[in-house]
C-alpha positions in Angstrom: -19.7 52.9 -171.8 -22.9 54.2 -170.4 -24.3 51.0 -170.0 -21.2 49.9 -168.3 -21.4 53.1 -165.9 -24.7 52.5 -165.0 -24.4 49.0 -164.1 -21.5 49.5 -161.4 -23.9 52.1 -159.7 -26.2 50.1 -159.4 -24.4 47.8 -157.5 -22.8 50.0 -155.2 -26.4 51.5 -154.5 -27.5 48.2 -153.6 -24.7 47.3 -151.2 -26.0 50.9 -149.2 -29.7 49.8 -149.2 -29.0 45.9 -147.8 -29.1 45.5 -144.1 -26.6 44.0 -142.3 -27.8 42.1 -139.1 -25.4 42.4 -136.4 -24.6 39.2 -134.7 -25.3 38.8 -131.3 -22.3 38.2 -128.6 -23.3 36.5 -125.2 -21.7 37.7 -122.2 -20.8 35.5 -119.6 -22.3 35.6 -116.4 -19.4 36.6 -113.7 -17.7 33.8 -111.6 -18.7 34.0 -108.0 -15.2 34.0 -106.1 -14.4 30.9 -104.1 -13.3 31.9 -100.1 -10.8 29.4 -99.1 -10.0 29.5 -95.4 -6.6 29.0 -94.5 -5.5 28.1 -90.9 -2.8 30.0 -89.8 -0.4 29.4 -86.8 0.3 32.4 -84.5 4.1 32.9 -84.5 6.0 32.5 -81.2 5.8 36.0 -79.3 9.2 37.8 -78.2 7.9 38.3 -75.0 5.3 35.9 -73.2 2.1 37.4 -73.3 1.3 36.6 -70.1 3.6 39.7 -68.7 0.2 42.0 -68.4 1.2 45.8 -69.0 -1.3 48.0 -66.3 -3.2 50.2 -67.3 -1.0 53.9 -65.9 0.1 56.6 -67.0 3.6 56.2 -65.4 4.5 53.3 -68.2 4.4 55.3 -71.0 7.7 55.1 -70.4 9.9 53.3 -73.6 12.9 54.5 -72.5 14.4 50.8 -71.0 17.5 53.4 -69.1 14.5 55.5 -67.0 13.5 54.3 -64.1 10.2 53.9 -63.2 8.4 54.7 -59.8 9.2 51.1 -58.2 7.6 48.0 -59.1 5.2 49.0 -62.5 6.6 47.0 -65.8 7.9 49.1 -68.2 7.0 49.0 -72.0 9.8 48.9 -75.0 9.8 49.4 -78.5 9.0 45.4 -79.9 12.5 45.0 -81.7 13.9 46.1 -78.8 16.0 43.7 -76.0 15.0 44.8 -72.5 17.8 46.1 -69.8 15.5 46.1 -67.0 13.9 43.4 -65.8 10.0 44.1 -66.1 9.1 42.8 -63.4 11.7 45.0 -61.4 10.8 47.3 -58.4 13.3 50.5 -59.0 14.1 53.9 -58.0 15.8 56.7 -58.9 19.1 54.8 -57.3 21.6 54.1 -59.1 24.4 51.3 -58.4 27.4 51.8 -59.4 28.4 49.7 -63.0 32.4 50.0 -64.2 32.1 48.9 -67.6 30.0 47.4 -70.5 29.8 43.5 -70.9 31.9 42.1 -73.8 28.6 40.8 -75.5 26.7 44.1 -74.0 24.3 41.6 -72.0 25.5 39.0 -69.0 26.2 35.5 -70.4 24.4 34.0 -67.4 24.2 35.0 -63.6 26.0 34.3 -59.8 23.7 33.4 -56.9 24.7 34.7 -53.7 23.3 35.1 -50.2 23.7 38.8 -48.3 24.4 37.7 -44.8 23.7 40.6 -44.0 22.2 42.1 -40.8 18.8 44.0 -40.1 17.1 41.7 -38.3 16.5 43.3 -35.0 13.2 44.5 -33.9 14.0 48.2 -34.3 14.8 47.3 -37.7 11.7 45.5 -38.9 13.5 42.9 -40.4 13.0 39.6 -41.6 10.6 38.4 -39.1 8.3 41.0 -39.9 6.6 40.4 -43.7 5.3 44.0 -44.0 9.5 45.5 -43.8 10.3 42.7 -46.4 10.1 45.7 -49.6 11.7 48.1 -47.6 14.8 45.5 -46.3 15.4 45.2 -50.3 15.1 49.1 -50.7 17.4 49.6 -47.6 20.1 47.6 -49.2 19.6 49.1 -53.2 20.2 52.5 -51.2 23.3 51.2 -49.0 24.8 50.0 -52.5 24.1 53.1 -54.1 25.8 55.2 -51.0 28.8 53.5 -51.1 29.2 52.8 -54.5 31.4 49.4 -54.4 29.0 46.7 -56.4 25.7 46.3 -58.8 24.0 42.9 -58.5 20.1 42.4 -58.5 18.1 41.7 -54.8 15.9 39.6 -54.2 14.1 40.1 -51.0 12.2 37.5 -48.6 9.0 38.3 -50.0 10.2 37.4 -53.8 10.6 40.9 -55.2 13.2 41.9 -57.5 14.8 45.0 -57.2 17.3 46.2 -60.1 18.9 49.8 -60.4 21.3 49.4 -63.1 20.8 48.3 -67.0 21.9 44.9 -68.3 24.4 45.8 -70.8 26.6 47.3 -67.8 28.3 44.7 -65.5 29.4 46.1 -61.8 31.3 43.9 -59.0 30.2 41.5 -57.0 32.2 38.0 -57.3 35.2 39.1 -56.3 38.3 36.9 -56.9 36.7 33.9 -58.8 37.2 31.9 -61.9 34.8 28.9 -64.3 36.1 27.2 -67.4 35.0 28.7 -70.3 35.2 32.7 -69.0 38.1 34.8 -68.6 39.6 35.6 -65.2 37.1 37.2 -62.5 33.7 36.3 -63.6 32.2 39.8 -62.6 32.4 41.5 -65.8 31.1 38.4 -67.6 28.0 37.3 -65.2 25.6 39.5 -63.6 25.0 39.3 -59.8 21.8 37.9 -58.1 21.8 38.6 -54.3 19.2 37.2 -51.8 18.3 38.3 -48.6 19.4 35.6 -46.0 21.7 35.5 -43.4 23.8 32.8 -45.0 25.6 30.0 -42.9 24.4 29.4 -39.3 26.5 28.7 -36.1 25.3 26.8 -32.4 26.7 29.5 -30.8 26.5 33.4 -30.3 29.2 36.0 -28.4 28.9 38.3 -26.4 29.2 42.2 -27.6 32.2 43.2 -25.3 34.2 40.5 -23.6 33.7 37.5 -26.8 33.0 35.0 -24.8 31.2 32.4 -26.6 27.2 30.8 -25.7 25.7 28.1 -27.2 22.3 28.8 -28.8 19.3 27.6 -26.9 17.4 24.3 -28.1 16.3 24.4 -31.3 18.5 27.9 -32.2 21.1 29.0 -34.2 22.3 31.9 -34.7 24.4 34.4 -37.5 27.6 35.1 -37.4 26.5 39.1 -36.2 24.4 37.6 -33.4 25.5 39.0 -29.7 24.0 38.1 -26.3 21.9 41.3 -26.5 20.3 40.5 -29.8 18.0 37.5 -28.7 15.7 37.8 -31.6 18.4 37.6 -34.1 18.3 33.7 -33.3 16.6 31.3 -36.2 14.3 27.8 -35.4 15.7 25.0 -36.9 12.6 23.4 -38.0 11.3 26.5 -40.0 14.2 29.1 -41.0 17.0 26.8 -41.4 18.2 23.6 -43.1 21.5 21.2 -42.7 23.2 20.1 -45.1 26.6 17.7 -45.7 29.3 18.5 -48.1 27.1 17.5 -51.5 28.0 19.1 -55.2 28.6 22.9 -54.6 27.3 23.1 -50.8 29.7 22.9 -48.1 28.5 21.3 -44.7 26.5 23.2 -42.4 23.7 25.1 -41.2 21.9 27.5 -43.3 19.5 30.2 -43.4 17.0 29.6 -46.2 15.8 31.1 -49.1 12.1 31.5 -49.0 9.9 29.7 -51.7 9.1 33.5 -52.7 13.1 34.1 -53.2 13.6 30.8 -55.1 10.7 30.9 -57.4 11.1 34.7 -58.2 14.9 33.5 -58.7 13.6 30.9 -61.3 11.3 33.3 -62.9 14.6 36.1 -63.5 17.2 33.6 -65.1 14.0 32.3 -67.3 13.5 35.7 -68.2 17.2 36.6 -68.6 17.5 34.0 -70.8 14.7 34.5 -73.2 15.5 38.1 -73.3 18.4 37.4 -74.9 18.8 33.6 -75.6 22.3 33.6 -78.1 24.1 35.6 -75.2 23.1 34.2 -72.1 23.7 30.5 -71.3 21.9 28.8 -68.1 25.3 26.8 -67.7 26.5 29.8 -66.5 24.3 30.0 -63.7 27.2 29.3 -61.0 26.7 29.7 -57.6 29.2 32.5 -55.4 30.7 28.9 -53.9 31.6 27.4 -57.3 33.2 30.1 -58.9 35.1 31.0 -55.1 34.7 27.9 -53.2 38.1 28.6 -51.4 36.4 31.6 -49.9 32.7 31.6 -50.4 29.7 29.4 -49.7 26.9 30.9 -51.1 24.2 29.7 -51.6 24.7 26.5 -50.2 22.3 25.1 -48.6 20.1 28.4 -48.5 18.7 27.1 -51.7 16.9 24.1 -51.6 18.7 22.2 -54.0 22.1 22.1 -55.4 23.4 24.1 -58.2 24.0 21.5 -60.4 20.4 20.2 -60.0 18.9 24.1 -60.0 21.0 24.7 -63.2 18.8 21.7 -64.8 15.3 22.7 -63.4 16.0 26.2 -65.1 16.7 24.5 -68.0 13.8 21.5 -68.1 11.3 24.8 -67.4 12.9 26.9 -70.4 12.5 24.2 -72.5 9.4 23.2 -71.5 7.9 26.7 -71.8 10.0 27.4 -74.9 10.5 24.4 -77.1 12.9 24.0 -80.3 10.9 24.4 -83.5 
């Protein structure tokens, strides 16, 4: 048995004298990470980014029912769908609105003519470019005194002028109907009016007795025009243009929109319609004489083309600046 004993030990003892060589384990070097460039395409802005915000204090403004101090855009929050045109002059004015629209935005827009005076010389008016901003100003504040209608201006030099926000709808169509919208289109389509004196007549009368004159060569006159008002006559050649009876324009002379008015006109609806493009539909830009032609003939031959063909230029730009993905 003590051989036996001494044996195992010494086995064991020579298990704890051997060396065991560790093995060696390489370690990778580490992979070098491969950059892939990926083109990416910039998504469609909300807003063109053309529509440069200045640089003042003033439009710090994100509330879209504060008015601003005439004429500076106004910034919104991004998600946000804009009630003022930014482009807009405004004031502190306010016209008076009766009602939200159905779809709390206008589902397209009326063009109409003021035919309105202030043309004398006292007056400034349209003859005179410098009175052009205060003309539109003049007739935001008349609106706002008596209270009756809200509908955009446009003035003769092309600015815009809004006091009210475009989820409210005020009057300014009057008795007038389309297919496809419900009774007086007022509370479904916002009004755009434009300075112009509307339809033009040979002939003027005089202030106290009525007798009627016919305009000198080359003349016409608006319906206001008296024999002591000589400067409230219009040249043919340059301030006016005939027309037949063609689409929406009745025959006749008429006083007409400056290329100002009708490209600032454009530039609205376009906007209008981007702003909000599932509410409001450029077929339901109508003319005052298409939705009242019984009564009305605005804008006639003020604008340069008829509705029908101005409702498809809108439309041809929009997509053209905007196209279907």
């Amino acid at each position: 048995m003590g051989n036996f004993f001494k044996s195992i030990f010494k086995v064991i003892s020579g298990l704890f004298k051997s060396k065991v060589k560790p093995v060696p384990v390489e370690i990778p070097a580490p992979i070098e990470p491969v950059i892939v460039s990926v083109p990416t395409t910039p998504s469609v802005p909300e807003v063109p980014e053309d529509l440069e915000v200045p640089d003042n204090p003033a439009n710090d403004n994100i509330d879209p029912h504060k008015p601003d101090d005439g004429g500076d855009y106004t910034t919104y929050p991004a998600d946000e769908e804009k009630l003022y045109y930014p482009k807009a002059i405004r004031s502190d004015l306010k016209l008076r609105t009766r009602g939200d629209y159905k779809y709390k935005y206008p589902q397209g827009a009326v063009v109409h003519f003021t035919a309105g005076r202030g043309r004398n010389k006292k007056e400034g008016g349209v003859k005179n470019a410098a009175t052009h901003l205060e003309m539109g100003k003049r007739s935001i504040a008349s609106e706002a005194s008596n209270q009756a209608y809200a509908y955009f201006i446009i003035d003769r030099s092309g600015n815009v002028h809004q006091n009210f926000p475009l989820n409210r709808w005020g009057y300014h169509a009057g008795e007038s109907s389309w297919k496809g919208l419900s009774g007086s289109v007022s509370d479904e389509l916002v009004g755009i009016e434009i300075q112009s004196d509307g339809k033009l007549q040979g002939y003027f009368q005089d202030s106290e007795n009525g007798t009627k004159y016919d305009c000198p060569e080359g003349k016409l006159a608006a319906w206001y025009t008296r024999t002591k008002s000589g400067d409230l006559l219009f040249d043919k050649v340059t301030e006016s243009r005939y027309s037949e009876n063609n689409a929406n324009i009745q025959k006749g002379w008429y006083h007409i929109y400056t290329p100002e008015q009708e490209e600032a006109l454009l530039e609205l609806l376009i906007w209008m319609k981007r702003n909000n493009p599932d509410v409001f539909n450029l077929n339901y830009v109508l003319g005052h004489d298409e939705v009242a032609p019984t009564r009305k003939n605005d804008p006639g031959a003020a604008l340069s083309m008829t509705m029908p063909e101005f409702r498809k230029k809108i439309d041809d730009e929009y997509k053209k600046r905007y196209p279907l993905k």
